[in-house]
Structure formats: structure tokens, C-alpha cells
N, C-alpha and C positions, 0 to 999 in steps of 0.2 A: 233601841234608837239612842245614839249618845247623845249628851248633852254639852255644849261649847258656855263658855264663860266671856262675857263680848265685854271688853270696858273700855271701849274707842267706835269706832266705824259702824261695825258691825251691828252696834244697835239703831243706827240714822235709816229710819224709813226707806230711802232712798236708794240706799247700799242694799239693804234687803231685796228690793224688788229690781233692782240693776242685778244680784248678781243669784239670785233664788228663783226670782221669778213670782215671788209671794213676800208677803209680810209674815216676820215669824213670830210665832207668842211665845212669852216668857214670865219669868218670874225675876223680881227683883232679889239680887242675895250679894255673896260678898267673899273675894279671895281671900283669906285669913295667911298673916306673915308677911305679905307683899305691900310696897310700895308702888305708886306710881311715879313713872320720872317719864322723861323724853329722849327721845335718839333721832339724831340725824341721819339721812338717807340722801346726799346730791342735798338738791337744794330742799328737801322737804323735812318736815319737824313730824314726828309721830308719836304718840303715847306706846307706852314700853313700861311692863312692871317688871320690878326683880325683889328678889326675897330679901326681906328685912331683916335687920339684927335684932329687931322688938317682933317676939311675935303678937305682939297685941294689934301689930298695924294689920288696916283694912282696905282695901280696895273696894271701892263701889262700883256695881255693875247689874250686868243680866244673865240669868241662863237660858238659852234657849235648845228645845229638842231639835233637832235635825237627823233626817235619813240620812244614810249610808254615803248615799251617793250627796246631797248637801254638803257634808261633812270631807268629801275628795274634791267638790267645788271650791268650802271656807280654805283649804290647804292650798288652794291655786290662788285665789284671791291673796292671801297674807303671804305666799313664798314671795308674789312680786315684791313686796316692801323684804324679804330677810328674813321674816316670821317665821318660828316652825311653831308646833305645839307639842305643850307636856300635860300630863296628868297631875291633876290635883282635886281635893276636897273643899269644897266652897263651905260655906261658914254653914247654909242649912244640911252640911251633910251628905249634899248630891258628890257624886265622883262626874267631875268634868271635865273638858280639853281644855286647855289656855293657850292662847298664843301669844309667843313669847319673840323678842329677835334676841337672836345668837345661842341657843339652848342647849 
């Protein structure tokens, strides 16, 4: 089951059960190297991280497990805003997805 790295949307109640159908569990951890910034889309603002020149910077967030098919759902949800996702290691060491705009 892979594991998604959420530090926006994806972790609000709300979002979960709008686009899962369940609420997901997860662990608190942390992108290592990235920054958080914002990117516009039309008229909307969205959180967007991109790789830092300090790798000491951290991103705070959640990992959460997701099935196969969760995981072709989060890519429909976050293409609509520009999103794709890359592979990265979160600060505990998990290997997870991140979604990114423009990757």
C-alpha cells in the first residue's frame, strides 16, 4: 500500500470523506529539504512546496496509507488544481508520494 505525504487539503476531514469515502489515519512526519510557498491557479491560492537550498528546511504534515485505487483517486483530485506527484523520503524514513504543481 503506498503511502501519500498531505500538507494541504488532503489532511481536512472533509476532503477525505468527499473524495475517499472514509477518513484516513495517519502519522504526523515531515518533508525534509522543502519549503512551503503558494501558487496561484485562476482565481485560487494553494499551498505548493518546492525543494529548498537549506536542506535543513521542513515541511510539516501527514502520511497517510492508501490503496491502489485511493492513490488513482488522490491523482484525479490534485491534477484538477496542476498537481502531479514525486517520490520522496519523509523525515521518519517512510518512502512516500508528494504532490507537487509543475514536477
Amino acid at each position: 500500500m503506498p503511502w501519500v505525504f498531505s500538507y494541504g487539503s488532503l489532511q481536512k476531514p472533509a476532503v477525505q470523506l468527499a473524495t475517499f469515502g472514509r477518513l484516513l489515519e495517519g502519522n504526523a512526519d515531515a518533508l525534509v529539504g522543502f519549503e512551503l510557498g503558494t501558487v496561484r491557479h485562476g482565481d485560487k491560492t494553494h499551498a505548493n512546496v518546492i525543494r529548498s537550498a537549506n536542506e535543513g528546511n521542513r515541511v510539516a504534515g501527514m502520511a497517510f496509507k492508501l490503496t491502489d485505487a485511493e492513490l488513482a483517486t488522490a491523482d484525479e483530485y490534485e491534477r484538477a488544481d496542476a498537481y502531479t506527484r514525486i517520490p520522496v523520503t519523509l523525515a521518519s524514513g517512510v518512502e512516500a508520494w508528494v504532490y507537487v504543481e509543475g514536477a
